[in-house]
PDB file of N, H, CA, C and O in Angstrom:
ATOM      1  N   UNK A   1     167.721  53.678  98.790  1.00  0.00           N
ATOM      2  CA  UNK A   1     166.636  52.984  99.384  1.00  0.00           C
ATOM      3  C   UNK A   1     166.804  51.479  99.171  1.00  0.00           C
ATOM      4  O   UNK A   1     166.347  50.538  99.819  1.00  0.00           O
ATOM      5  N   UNK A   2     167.419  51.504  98.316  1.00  0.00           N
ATOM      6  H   UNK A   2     167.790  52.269  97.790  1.00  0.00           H
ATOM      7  CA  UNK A   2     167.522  49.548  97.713  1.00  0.00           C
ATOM      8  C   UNK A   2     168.573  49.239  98.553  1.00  0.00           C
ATOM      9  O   UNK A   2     168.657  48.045  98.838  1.00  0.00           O
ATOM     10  N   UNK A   3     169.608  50.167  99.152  1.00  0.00           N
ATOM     11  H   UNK A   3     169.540  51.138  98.921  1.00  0.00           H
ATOM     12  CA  UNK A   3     170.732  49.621  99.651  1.00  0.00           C
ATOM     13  C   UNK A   3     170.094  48.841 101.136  1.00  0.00           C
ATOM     14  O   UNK A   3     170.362  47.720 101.568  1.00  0.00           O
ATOM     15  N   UNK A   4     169.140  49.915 101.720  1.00  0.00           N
ATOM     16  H   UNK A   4     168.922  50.826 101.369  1.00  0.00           H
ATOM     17  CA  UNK A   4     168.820  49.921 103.002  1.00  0.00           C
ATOM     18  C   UNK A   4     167.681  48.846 102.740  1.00  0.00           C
ATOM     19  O   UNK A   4     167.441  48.541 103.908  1.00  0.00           O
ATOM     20  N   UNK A   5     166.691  47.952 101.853  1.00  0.00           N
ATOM     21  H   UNK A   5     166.886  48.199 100.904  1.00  0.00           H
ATOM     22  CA  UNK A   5     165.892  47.714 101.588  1.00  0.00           C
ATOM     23  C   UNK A   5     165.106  48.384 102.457  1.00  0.00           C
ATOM     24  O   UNK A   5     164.943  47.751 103.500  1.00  0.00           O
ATOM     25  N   UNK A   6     164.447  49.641 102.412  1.00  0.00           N
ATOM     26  H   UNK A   6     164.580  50.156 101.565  1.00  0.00           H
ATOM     27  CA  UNK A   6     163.622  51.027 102.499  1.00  0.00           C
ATOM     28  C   UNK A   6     162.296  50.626 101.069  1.00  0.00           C
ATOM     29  O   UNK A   6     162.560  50.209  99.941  1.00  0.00           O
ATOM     30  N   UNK A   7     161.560  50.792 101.379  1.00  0.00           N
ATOM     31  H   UNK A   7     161.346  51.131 102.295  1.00  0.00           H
ATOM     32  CA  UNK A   7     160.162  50.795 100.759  1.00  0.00           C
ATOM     33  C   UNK A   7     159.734  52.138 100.449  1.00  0.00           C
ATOM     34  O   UNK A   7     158.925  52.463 101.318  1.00  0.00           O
ATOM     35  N   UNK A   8     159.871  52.915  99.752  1.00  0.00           N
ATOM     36  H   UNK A   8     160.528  52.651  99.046  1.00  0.00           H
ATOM     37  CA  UNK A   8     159.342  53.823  99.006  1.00  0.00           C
ATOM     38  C   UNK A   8     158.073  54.705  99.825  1.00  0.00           C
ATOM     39  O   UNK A   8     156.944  54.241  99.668  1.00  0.00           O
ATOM     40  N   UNK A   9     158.212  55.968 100.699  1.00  0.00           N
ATOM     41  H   UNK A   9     159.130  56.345 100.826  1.00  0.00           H
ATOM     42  CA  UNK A   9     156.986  55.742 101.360  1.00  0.00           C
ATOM     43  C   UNK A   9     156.781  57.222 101.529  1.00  0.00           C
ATOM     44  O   UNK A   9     157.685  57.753 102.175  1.00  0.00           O
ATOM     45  N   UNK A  10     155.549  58.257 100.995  1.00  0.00           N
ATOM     46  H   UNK A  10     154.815  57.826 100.470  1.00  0.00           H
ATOM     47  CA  UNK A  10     155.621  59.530 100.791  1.00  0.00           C
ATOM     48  C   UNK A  10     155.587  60.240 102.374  1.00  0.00           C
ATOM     49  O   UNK A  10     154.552  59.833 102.902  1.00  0.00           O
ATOM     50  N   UNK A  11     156.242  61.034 103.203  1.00  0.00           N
ATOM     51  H   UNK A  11     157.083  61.365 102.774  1.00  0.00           H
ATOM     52  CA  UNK A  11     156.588  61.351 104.368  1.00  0.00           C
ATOM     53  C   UNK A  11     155.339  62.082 104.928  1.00  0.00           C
ATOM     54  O   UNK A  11     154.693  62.695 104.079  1.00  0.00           O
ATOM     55  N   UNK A  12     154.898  62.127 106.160  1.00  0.00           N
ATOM     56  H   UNK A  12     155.423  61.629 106.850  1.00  0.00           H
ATOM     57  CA  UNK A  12     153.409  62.623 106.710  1.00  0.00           C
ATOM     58  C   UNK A  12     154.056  63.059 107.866  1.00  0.00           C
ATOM     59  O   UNK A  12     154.237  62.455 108.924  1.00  0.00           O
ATOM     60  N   UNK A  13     154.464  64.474 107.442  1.00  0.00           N
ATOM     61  H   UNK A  13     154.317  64.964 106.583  1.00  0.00           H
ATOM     62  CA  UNK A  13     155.106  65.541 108.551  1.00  0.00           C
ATOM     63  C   UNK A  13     154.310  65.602 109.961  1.00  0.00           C
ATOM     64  O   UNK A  13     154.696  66.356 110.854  1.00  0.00           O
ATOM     65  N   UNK A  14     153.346  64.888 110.089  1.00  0.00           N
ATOM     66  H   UNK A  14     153.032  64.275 109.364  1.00  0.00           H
ATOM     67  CA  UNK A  14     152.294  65.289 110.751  1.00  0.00           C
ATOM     68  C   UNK A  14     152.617  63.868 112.046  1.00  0.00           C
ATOM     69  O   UNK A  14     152.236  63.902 113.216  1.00  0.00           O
ATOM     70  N   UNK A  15     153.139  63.110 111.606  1.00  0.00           N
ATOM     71  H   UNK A  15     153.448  63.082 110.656  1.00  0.00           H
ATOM     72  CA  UNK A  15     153.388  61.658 112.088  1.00  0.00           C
ATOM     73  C   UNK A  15     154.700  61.224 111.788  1.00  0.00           C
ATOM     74  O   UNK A  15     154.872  60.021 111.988  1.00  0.00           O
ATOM     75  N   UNK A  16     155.824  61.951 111.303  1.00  0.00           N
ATOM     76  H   UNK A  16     155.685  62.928 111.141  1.00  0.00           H
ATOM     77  CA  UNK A  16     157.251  61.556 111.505  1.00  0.00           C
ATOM     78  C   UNK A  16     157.610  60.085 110.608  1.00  0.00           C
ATOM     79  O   UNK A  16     158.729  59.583 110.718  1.00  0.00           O
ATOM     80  N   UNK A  17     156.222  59.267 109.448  1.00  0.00           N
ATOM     81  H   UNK A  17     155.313  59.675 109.359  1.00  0.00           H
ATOM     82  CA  UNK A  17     156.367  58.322 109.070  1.00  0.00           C
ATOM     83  C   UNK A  17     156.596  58.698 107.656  1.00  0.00           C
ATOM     84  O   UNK A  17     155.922  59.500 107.008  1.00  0.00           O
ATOM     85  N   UNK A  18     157.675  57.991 107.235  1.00  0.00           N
ATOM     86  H   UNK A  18     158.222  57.340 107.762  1.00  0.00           H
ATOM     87  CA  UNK A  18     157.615  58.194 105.323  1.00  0.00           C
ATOM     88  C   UNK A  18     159.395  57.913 105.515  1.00  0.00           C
ATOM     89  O   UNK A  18     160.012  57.963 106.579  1.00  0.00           O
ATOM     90  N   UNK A  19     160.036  57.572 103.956  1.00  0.00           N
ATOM     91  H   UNK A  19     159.536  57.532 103.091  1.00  0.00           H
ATOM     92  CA  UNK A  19     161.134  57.024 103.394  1.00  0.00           C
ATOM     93  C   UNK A  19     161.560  58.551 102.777  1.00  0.00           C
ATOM     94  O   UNK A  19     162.661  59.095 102.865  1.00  0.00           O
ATOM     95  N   UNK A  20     160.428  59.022 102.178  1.00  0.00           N
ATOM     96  H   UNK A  20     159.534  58.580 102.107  1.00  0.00           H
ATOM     97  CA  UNK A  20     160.970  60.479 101.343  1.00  0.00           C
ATOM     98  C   UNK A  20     160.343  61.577 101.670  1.00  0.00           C
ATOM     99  O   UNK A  20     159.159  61.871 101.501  1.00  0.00           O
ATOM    100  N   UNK A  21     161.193  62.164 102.145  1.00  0.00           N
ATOM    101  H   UNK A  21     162.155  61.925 102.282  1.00  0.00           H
ATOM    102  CA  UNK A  21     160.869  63.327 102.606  1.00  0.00           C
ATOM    103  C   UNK A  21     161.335  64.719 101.873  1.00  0.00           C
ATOM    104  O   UNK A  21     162.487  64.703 101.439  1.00  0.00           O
ATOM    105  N   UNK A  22     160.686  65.749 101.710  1.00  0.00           N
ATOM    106  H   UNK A  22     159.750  65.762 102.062  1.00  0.00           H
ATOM    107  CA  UNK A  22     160.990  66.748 101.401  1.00  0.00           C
ATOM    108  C   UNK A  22     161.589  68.220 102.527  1.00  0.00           C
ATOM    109  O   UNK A  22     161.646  67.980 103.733  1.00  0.00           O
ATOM    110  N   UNK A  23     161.875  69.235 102.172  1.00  0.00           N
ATOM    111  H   UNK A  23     161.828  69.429 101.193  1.00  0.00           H
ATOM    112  CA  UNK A  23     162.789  69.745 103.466  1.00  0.00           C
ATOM    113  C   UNK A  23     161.430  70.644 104.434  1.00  0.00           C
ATOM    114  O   UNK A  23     161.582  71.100 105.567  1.00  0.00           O
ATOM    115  N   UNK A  24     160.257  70.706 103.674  1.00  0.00           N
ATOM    116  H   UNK A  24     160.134  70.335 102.753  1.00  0.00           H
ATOM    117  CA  UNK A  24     159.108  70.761 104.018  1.00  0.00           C
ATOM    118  C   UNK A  24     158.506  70.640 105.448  1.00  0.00           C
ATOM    119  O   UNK A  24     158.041  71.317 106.365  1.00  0.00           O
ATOM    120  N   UNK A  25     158.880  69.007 104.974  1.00  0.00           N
ATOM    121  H   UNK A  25     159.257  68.457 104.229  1.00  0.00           H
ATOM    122  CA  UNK A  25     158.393  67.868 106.040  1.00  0.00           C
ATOM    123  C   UNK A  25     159.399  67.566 107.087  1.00  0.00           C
ATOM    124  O   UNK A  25     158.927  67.389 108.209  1.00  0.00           O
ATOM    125  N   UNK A  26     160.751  67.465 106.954  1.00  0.00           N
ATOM    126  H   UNK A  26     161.135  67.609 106.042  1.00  0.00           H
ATOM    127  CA  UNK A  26     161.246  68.034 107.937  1.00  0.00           C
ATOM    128  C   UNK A  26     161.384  69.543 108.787  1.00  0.00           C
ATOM    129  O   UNK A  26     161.740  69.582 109.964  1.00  0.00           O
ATOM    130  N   UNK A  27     161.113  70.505 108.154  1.00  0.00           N
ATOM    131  H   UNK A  27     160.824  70.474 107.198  1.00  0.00           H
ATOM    132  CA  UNK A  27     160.450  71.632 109.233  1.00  0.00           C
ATOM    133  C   UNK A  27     159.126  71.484 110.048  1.00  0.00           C
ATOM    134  O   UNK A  27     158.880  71.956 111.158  1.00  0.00           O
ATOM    135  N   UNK A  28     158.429  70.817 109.345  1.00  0.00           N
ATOM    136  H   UNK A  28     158.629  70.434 108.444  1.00  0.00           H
ATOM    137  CA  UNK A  28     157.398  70.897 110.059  1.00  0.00           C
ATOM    138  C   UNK A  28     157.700  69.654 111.107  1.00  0.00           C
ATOM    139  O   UNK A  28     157.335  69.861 112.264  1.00  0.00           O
ATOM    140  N   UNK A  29     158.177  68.692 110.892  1.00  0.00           N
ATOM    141  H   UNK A  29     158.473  68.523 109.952  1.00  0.00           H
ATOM    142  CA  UNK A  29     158.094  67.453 111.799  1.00  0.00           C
ATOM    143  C   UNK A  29     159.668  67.572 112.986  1.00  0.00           C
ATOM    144  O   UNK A  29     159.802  67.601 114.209  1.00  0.00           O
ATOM    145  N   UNK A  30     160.531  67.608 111.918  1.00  0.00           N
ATOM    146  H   UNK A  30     160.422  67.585 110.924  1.00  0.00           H
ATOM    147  CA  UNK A  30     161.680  68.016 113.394  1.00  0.00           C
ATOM    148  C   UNK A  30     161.999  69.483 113.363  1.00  0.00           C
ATOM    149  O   UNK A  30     162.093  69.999 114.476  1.00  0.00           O
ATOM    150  N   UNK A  31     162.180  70.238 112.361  1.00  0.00           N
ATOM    151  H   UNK A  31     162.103  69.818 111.457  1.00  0.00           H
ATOM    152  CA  UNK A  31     162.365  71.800 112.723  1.00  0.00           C
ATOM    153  C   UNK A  31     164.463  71.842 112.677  1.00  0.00           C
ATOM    154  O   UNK A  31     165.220  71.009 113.176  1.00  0.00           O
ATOM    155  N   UNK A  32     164.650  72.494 112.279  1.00  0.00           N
ATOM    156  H   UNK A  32     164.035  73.170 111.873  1.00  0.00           H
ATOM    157  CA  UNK A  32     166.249  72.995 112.472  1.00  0.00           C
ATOM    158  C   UNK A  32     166.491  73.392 110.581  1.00  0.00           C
ATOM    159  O   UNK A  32     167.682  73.503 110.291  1.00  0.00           O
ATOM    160  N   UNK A  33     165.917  73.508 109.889  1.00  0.00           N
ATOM    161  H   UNK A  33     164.949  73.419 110.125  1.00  0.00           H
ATOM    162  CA  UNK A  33     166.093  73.700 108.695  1.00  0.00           C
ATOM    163  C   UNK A  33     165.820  74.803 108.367  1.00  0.00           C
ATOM    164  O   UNK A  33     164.749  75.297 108.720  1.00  0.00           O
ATOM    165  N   UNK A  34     166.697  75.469 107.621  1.00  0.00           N
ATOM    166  H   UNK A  34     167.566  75.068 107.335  1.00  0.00           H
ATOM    167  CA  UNK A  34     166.646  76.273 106.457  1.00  0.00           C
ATOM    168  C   UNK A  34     167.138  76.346 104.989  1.00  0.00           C
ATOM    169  O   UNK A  34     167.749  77.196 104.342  1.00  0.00           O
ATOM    170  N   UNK A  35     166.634  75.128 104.721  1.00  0.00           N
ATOM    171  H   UNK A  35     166.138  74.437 105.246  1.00  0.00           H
ATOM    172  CA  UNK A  35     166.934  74.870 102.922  1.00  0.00           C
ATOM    173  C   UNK A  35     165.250  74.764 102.858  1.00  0.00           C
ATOM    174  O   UNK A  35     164.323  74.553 103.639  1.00  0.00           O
ATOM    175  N   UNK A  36     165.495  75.105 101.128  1.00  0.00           N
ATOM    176  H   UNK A  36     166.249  75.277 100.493  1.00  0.00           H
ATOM    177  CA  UNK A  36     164.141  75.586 100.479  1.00  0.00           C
ATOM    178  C   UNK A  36     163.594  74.380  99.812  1.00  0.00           C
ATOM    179  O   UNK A  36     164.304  73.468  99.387  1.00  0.00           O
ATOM    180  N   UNK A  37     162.350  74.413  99.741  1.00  0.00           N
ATOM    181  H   UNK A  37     161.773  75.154 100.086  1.00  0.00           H
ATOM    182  CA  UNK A  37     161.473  72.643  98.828  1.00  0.00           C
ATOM    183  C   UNK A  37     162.077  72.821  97.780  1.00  0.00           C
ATOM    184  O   UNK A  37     162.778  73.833  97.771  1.00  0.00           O
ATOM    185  N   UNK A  38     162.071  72.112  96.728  1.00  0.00           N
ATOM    186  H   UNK A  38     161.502  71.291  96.735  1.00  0.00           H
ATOM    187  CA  UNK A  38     162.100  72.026  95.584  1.00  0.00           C
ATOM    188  C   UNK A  38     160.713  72.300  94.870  1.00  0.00           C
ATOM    189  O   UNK A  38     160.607  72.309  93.644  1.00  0.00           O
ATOM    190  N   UNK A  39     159.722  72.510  95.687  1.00  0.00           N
ATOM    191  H   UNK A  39     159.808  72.503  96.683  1.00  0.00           H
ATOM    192  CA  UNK A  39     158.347  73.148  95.217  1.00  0.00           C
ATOM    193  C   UNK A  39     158.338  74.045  94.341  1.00  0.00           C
ATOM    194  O   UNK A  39     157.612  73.687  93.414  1.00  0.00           O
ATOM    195  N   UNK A  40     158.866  75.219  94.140  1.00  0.00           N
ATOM    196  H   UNK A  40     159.456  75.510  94.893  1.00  0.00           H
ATOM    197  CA  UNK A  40     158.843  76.250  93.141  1.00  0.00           C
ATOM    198  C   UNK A  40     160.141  75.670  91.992  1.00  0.00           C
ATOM    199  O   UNK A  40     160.144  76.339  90.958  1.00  0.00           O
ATOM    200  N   UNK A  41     160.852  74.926  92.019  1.00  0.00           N
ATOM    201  H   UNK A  41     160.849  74.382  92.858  1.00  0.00           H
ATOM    202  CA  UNK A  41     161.339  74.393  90.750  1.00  0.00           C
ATOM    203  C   UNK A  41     160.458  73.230  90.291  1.00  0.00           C
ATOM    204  O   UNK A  41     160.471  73.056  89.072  1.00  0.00           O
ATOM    205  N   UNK A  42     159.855  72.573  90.856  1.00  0.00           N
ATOM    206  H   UNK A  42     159.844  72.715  91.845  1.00  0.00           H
ATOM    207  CA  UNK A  42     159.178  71.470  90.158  1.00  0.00           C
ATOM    208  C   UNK A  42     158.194  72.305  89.755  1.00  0.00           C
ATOM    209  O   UNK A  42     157.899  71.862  88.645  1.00  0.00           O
ATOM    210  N   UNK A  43     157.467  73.289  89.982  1.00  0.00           N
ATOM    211  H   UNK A  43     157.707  73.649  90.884  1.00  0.00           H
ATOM    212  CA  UNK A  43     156.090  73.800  89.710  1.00  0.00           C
ATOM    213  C   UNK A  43     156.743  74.624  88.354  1.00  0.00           C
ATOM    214  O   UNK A  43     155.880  75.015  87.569  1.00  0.00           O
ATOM    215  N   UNK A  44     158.007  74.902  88.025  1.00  0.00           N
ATOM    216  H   UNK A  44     158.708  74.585  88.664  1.00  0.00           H
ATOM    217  CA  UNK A  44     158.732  75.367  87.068  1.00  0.00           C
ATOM    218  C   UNK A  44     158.471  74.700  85.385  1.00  0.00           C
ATOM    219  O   UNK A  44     158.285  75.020  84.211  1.00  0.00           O
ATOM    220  N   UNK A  45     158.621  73.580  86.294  1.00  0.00           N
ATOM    221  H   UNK A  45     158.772  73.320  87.248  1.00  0.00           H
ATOM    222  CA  UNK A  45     158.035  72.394  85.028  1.00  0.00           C
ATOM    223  C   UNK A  45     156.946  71.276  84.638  1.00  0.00           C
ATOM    224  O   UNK A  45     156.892  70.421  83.754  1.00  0.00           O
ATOM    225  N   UNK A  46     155.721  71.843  86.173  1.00  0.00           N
ATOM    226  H   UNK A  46     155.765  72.537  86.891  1.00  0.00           H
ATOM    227  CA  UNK A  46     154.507  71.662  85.757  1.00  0.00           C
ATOM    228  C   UNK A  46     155.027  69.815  86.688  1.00  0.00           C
ATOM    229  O   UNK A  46     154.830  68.660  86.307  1.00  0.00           O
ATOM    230  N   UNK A  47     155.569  70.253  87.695  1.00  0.00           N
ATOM    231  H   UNK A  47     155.728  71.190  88.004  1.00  0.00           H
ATOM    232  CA  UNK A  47     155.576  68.543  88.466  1.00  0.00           C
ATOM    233  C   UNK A  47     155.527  69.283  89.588  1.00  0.00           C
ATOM    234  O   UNK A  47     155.818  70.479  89.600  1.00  0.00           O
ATOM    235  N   UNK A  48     155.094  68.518  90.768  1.00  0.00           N
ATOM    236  H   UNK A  48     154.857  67.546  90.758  1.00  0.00           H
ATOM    237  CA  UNK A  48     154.752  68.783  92.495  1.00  0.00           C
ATOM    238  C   UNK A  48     155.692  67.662  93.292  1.00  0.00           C
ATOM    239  O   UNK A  48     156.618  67.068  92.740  1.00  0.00           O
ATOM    240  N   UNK A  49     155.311  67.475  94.654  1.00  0.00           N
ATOM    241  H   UNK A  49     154.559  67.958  95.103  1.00  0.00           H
ATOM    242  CA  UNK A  49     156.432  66.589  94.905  1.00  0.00           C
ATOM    243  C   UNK A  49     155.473  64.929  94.820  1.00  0.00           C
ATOM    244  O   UNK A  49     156.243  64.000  94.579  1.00  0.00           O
ATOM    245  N   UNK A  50     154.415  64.620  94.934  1.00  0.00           N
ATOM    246  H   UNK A  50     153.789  65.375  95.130  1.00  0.00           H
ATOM    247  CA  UNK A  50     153.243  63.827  94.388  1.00  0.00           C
ATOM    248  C   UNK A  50     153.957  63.084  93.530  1.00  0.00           C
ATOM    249  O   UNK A  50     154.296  61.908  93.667  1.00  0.00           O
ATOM    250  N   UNK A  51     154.235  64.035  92.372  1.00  0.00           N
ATOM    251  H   UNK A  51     153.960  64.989  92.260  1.00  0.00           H
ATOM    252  CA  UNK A  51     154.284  63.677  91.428  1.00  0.00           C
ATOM    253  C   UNK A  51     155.947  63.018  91.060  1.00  0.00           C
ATOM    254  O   UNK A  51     156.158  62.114  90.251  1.00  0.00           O
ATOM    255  N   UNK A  52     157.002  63.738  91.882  1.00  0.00           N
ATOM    256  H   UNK A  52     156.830  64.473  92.539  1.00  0.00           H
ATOM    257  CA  UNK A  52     157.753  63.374  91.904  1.00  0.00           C
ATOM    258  C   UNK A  52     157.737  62.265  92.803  1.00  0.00           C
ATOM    259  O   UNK A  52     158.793  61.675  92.578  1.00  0.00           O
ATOM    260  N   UNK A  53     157.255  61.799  93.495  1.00  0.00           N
ATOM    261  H   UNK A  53     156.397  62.278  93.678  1.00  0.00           H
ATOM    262  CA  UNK A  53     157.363  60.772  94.476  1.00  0.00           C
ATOM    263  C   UNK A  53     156.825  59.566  93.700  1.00  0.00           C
ATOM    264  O   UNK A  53     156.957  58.437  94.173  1.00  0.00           O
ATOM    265  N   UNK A  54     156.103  59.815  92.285  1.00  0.00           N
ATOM    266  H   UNK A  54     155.996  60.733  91.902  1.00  0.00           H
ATOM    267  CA  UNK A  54     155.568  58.113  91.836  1.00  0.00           C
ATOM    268  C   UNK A  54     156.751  58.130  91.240  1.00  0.00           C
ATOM    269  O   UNK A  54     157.251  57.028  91.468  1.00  0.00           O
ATOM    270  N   UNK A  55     157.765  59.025  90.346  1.00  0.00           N
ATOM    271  H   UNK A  55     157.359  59.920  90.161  1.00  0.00           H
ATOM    272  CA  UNK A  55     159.260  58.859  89.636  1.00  0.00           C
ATOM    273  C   UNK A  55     160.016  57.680  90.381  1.00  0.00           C
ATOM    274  O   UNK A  55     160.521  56.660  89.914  1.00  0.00           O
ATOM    275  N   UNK A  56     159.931  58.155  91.725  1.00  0.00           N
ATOM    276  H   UNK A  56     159.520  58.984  92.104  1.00  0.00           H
ATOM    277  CA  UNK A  56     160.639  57.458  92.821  1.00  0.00           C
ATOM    278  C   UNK A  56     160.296  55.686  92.644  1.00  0.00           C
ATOM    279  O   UNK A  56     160.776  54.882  93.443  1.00  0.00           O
TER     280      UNK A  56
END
């Protein structure tokens, strides 16, 4: 993101706008995916993607 100077920006599948996206948000917004969220491993260790997105 620093390379691209990209601004940090949580993705709104709903509107195609955001920097980070999860594979989520690309199914729902463009569709052709079949890789899995990282949702059930972060919920593994008590983090969401929220939460991973302030890390960011």
């Amino acid at each position: 993101m620093h390379q691209y100077n990209l601004t940090p920006s949580l993705a709104q599948a709903h509107n195609g706008v955001g920097t980070v996206w999860s594979h989520s948000d690309i199914t729902h917004y463009l569709g052709g995916t079949d890789h899995t969220d990282p949702d059930a491993y972060f919920a593994m260790y008590g983090y969401n993607m929220q939460q991973f997105f302030a890390l960011v």
